[in-house]
Wavefront OBJ file of the C-alpha trace (Angstrom):
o trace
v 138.806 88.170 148.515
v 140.814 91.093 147.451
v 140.752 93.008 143.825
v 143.585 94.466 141.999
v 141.497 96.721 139.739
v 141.552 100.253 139.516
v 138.739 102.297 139.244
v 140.520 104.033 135.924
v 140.342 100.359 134.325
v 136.834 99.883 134.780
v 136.089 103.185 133.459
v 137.927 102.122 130.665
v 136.117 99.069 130.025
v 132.781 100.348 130.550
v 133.179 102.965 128.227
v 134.399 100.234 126.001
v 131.351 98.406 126.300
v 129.050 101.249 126.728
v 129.777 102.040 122.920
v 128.148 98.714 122.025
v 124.616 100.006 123.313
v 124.799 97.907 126.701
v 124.718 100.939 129.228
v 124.198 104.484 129.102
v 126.893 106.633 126.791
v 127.851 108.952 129.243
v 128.306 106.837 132.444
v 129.915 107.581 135.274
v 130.209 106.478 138.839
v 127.820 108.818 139.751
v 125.230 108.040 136.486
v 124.147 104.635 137.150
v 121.081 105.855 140.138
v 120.699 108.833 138.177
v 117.401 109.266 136.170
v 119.716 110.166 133.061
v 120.363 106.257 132.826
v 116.856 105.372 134.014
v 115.175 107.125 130.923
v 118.356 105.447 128.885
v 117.024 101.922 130.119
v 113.380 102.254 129.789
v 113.681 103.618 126.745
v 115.922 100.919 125.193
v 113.729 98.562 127.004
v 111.342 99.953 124.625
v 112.783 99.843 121.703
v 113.859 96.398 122.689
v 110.297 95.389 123.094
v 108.538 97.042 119.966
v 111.536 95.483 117.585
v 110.717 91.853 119.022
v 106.824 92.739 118.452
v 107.533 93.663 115.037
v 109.442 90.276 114.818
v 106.571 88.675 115.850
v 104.396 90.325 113.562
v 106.624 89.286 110.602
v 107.204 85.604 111.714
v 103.572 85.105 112.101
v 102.236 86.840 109.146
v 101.004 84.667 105.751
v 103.616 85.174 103.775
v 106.778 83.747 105.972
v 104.676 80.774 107.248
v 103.520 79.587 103.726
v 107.466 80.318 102.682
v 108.256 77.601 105.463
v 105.482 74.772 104.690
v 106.581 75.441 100.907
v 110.287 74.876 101.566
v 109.581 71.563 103.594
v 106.923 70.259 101.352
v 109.537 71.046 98.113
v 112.707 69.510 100.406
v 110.633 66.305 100.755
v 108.168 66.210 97.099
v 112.588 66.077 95.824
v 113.189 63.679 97.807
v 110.626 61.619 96.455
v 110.805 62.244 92.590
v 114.418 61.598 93.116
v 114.322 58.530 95.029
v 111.703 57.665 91.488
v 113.870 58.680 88.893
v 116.969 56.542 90.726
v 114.864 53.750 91.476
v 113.020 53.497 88.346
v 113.905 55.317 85.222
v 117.713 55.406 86.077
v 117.577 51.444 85.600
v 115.038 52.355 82.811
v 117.760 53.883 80.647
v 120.488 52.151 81.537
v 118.429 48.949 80.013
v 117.436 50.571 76.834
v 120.536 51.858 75.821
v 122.904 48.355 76.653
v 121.837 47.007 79.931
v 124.161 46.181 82.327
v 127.103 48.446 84.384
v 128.116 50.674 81.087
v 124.270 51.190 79.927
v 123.376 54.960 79.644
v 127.013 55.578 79.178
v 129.550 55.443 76.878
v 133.602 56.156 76.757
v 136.116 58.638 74.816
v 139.511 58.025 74.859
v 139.005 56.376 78.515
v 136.582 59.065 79.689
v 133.207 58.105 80.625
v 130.422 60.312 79.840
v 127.023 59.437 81.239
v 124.355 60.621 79.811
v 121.816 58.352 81.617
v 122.772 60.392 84.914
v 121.843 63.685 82.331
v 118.808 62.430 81.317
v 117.517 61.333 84.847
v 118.246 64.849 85.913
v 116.103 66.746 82.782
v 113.445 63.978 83.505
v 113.108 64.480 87.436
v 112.821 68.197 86.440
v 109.902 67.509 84.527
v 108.394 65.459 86.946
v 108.774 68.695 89.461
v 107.912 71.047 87.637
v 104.682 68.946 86.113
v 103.386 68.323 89.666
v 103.886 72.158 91.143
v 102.345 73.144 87.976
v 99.451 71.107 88.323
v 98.589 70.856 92.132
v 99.548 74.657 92.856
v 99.843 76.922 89.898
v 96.798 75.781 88.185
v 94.530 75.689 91.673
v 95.593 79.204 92.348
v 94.909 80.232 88.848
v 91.765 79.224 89.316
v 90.883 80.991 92.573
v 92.115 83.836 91.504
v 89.948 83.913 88.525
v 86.736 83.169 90.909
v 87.672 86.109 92.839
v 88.291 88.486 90.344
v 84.722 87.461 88.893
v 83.000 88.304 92.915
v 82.007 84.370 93.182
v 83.520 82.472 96.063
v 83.365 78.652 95.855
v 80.171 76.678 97.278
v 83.321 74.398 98.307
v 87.038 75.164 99.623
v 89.136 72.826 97.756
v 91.815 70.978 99.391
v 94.593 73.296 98.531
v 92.466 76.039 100.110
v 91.679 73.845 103.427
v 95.409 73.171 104.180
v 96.460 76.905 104.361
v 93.066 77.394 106.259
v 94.312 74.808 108.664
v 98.067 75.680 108.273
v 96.928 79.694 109.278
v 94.920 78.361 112.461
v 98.020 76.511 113.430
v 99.620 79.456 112.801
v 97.947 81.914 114.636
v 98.162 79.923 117.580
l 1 2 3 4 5 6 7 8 9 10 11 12 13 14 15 16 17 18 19 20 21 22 23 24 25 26 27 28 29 30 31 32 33 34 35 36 37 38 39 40 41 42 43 44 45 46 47 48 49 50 51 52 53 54 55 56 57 58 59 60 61 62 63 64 65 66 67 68 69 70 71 72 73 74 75 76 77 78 79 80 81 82 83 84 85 86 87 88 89 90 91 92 93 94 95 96 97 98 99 100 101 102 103 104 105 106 107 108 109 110 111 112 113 114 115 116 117 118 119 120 121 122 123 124 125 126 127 128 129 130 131 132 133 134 135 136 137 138 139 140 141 142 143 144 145 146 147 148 149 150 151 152 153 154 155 156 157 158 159 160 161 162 163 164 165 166 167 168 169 170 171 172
Protein backbone atom coordinates (compact mmCIF):
# COMPACT_ATOMS: atom_id res chain seq x y z
CA UNK A 1 0.00 0.00 0.00
CA UNK A 2 1.29 3.29 -1.12
CA UNK A 3 1.37 6.81 0.98
CA UNK A 4 0.83 10.21 -0.30
CA UNK A 5 2.48 12.01 2.63
CA UNK A 6 5.32 14.13 2.58
CA UNK A 7 7.89 14.11 4.93
CA UNK A 8 7.31 18.19 5.37
CA UNK A 9 3.62 17.20 6.59
CA UNK A 10 4.63 14.96 9.18
CA UNK A 11 7.09 17.33 10.43
CA UNK A 12 4.37 19.55 10.62
CA UNK A 13 2.18 17.46 12.58
CA UNK A 14 4.63 16.22 14.92
CA UNK A 15 5.69 19.45 15.86
CA UNK A 16 2.04 20.06 16.28
CA UNK A 17 1.70 17.41 18.65
CA UNK A 18 5.06 17.59 20.15
CA UNK A 19 3.85 20.99 21.76
CA UNK A 20 1.25 19.02 23.73
CA UNK A 21 4.11 17.17 25.79
CA UNK A 22 3.73 13.77 23.74
CA UNK A 23 7.37 13.65 22.20
CA UNK A 24 10.46 15.43 22.56
CA UNK A 25 10.34 19.47 21.65
CA UNK A 26 12.98 19.51 19.35
CA UNK A 27 12.42 16.35 17.19
CA UNK A 28 13.68 15.57 14.20
CA UNK A 29 14.17 12.64 11.91
CA UNK A 30 17.35 12.17 13.22
CA UNK A 31 16.21 12.77 17.26
CA UNK A 32 14.02 9.93 17.88
CA UNK A 33 17.38 7.09 18.57
CA UNK A 34 19.17 9.89 19.91
CA UNK A 35 19.82 9.96 23.74
CA UNK A 36 18.45 13.69 23.65
CA UNK A 37 14.86 12.02 23.41
CA UNK A 38 15.84 9.05 25.59
CA UNK A 39 16.58 11.35 28.70
CA UNK A 40 13.20 13.34 27.38
CA UNK A 41 11.25 9.93 27.87
CA UNK A 42 12.65 8.62 31.00
CA UNK A 43 12.39 11.61 32.49
CA UNK A 44 8.70 12.26 31.69
CA UNK A 45 8.26 8.68 32.50
CA UNK A 46 9.24 9.96 35.77
CA UNK A 47 7.41 12.59 36.32
CA UNK A 48 4.57 10.53 35.00
CA UNK A 49 5.14 8.02 37.69
CA UNK A 50 5.80 10.25 40.88
CA UNK A 51 2.45 12.46 39.91
CA UNK A 52 0.31 9.09 39.87
CA UNK A 53 2.16 8.13 43.32
CA UNK A 54 1.23 11.33 44.71
CA UNK A 55 -2.35 10.52 43.43
CA UNK A 56 -2.25 7.58 45.21
CA UNK A 57 -1.09 9.03 48.25
CA UNK A 58 -3.99 11.56 48.22
CA UNK A 59 -6.80 9.05 47.24
CA UNK A 60 -5.79 6.79 49.97
CA UNK A 61 -5.13 9.15 52.72
CA UNK A 62 -7.96 9.72 55.79
CA UNK A 63 -9.29 12.59 54.81
CA UNK A 64 -10.64 11.79 51.02
CA UNK A 65 -11.85 8.29 52.09
CA UNK A 66 -13.94 9.52 55.13
CA UNK A 67 -15.15 12.51 52.52
CA UNK A 68 -16.51 9.47 50.36
CA UNK A 69 -18.24 7.14 53.17
CA UNK A 70 -19.67 10.64 54.47
CA UNK A 71 -21.15 11.63 51.11
CA UNK A 72 -22.81 8.08 50.62
CA UNK A 73 -23.93 7.66 54.13
CA UNK A 74 -25.56 11.56 53.88
CA UNK A 75 -26.97 10.63 50.03
CA UNK A 76 -28.78 7.66 51.63
CA UNK A 77 -29.55 8.96 55.77
CA UNK A 78 -31.74 11.86 52.95
CA UNK A 79 -33.11 9.46 51.39
CA UNK A 80 -34.52 8.05 54.34
CA UNK A 81 -35.70 11.15 56.43
CA UNK A 82 -37.28 12.14 53.23
CA UNK A 83 -38.99 9.09 52.30
CA UNK A 84 -40.31 9.82 56.53
CA UNK A 85 -41.32 13.19 56.26
CA UNK A 86 -43.40 12.22 52.76
CA UNK A 87 -44.68 9.18 54.13
CA UNK A 88 -45.59 10.33 57.47
CA UNK A 89 -45.70 13.90 58.51
CA UNK A 90 -46.59 15.16 54.92
CA UNK A 91 -50.05 13.25 55.47
CA UNK A 92 -49.60 14.48 59.12
CA UNK A 93 -50.19 18.09 58.13
CA UNK A 94 -52.20 17.82 55.46
CA UNK A 95 -54.81 16.15 58.15
CA UNK A 96 -54.46 18.76 60.75
CA UNK A 97 -54.89 21.63 58.78
CA UNK A 98 -58.29 20.25 56.52
CA UNK A 99 -57.65 16.75 55.51
CA UNK A 100 -58.13 15.74 52.26
CA UNK A 101 -56.39 16.95 48.58
CA UNK A 102 -56.28 20.93 49.61
CA UNK A 103 -55.01 20.19 53.38
CA UNK A 104 -51.67 22.03 54.12
CA UNK A 105 -52.61 24.41 51.43
CA UNK A 106 -54.59 27.13 50.73
CA UNK A 107 -55.45 29.52 47.49
CA UNK A 108 -55.08 33.40 46.49
CA UNK A 109 -56.75 34.64 43.74
CA UNK A 110 -56.40 30.98 42.08
CA UNK A 111 -52.81 30.50 43.25
CA UNK A 112 -52.04 27.73 45.47
CA UNK A 113 -49.56 28.16 48.10
CA UNK A 114 -48.51 25.11 50.06
CA UNK A 115 -47.21 25.48 53.01
CA UNK A 116 -47.45 21.79 54.10
CA UNK A 117 -44.68 21.09 51.31
CA UNK A 118 -42.70 24.23 53.45
CA UNK A 119 -43.12 22.81 56.55
CA UNK A 120 -42.09 19.16 55.57
CA UNK A 121 -38.95 20.70 54.22
CA UNK A 122 -37.95 22.89 57.71
CA UNK A 123 -39.03 19.61 59.55
CA UNK A 124 -36.83 17.02 57.50
CA UNK A 125 -34.04 19.61 58.17
CA UNK A 126 -34.42 19.17 61.68
CA UNK A 127 -34.58 15.66 61.57
CA UNK A 128 -30.94 15.88 59.66
CA UNK A 129 -29.45 18.02 61.33
CA UNK A 130 -30.73 16.39 64.92
CA UNK A 131 -29.29 12.99 63.92
CA UNK A 132 -25.63 14.31 62.50
CA UNK A 133 -25.61 16.30 65.56
CA UNK A 134 -26.16 13.58 67.78
CA UNK A 135 -24.45 10.41 66.26
CA UNK A 136 -21.30 12.44 64.91
CA UNK A 137 -20.77 15.86 66.31
CA UNK A 138 -21.39 14.98 69.83
CA UNK A 139 -19.20 11.45 69.62
CA UNK A 140 -16.34 13.41 68.23
CA UNK A 141 -16.73 16.07 70.79
CA UNK A 142 -16.28 13.71 73.11
CA UNK A 143 -13.11 12.01 71.84
CA UNK A 144 -11.62 14.89 71.36
CA UNK A 145 -12.07 15.96 74.86
CA UNK A 146 -10.56 12.39 76.09
CA UNK A 147 -7.61 13.11 74.09
CA UNK A 148 -6.90 16.43 74.95
CA UNK A 149 -7.13 15.18 78.73
CA UNK A 150 -4.12 12.05 77.74
CA UNK A 151 -6.95 9.25 78.54
CA UNK A 152 -7.83 6.93 75.70
CA UNK A 153 -11.06 4.91 76.10
CA UNK A 154 -10.99 1.34 77.93
CA UNK A 155 -13.56 0.87 74.86
CA UNK A 156 -13.65 2.13 71.05
CA UNK A 157 -17.13 3.13 70.54
CA UNK A 158 -18.91 2.26 67.49
CA UNK A 159 -18.30 5.44 65.65
CA UNK A 160 -14.60 4.84 66.34
CA UNK A 161 -14.75 0.98 65.12
CA UNK A 162 -16.29 1.86 61.69
CA UNK A 163 -13.46 4.27 60.58
CA UNK A 164 -11.06 1.63 62.20
CA UNK A 165 -12.63 -0.86 59.88
CA UNK A 166 -13.38 1.66 57.04
CA UNK A 167 -9.20 2.63 57.22
CA UNK A 168 -8.26 -1.25 57.03
CA UNK A 169 -10.47 -1.46 54.02
CA UNK A 170 -8.84 1.34 52.98
CA UNK A 171 -5.42 0.63 53.17
CA UNK A 172 -5.91 -2.39 51.35
Amino acid sequence: MKCNVDQEHVVAVIRKISLLGAIPPKFGSSVLGSPMAANWTASNQRKKTNMLAGFKKFIMGGNVIDLAVGVVIGAAFGALVASFTSSFITPLIALISGGGETGGTFKVDGQVFNYGAFITAIITFLLTAAVVYLAIVVPMNKLKERRAAGEEAAEPTSEEKMVALLEKIASK
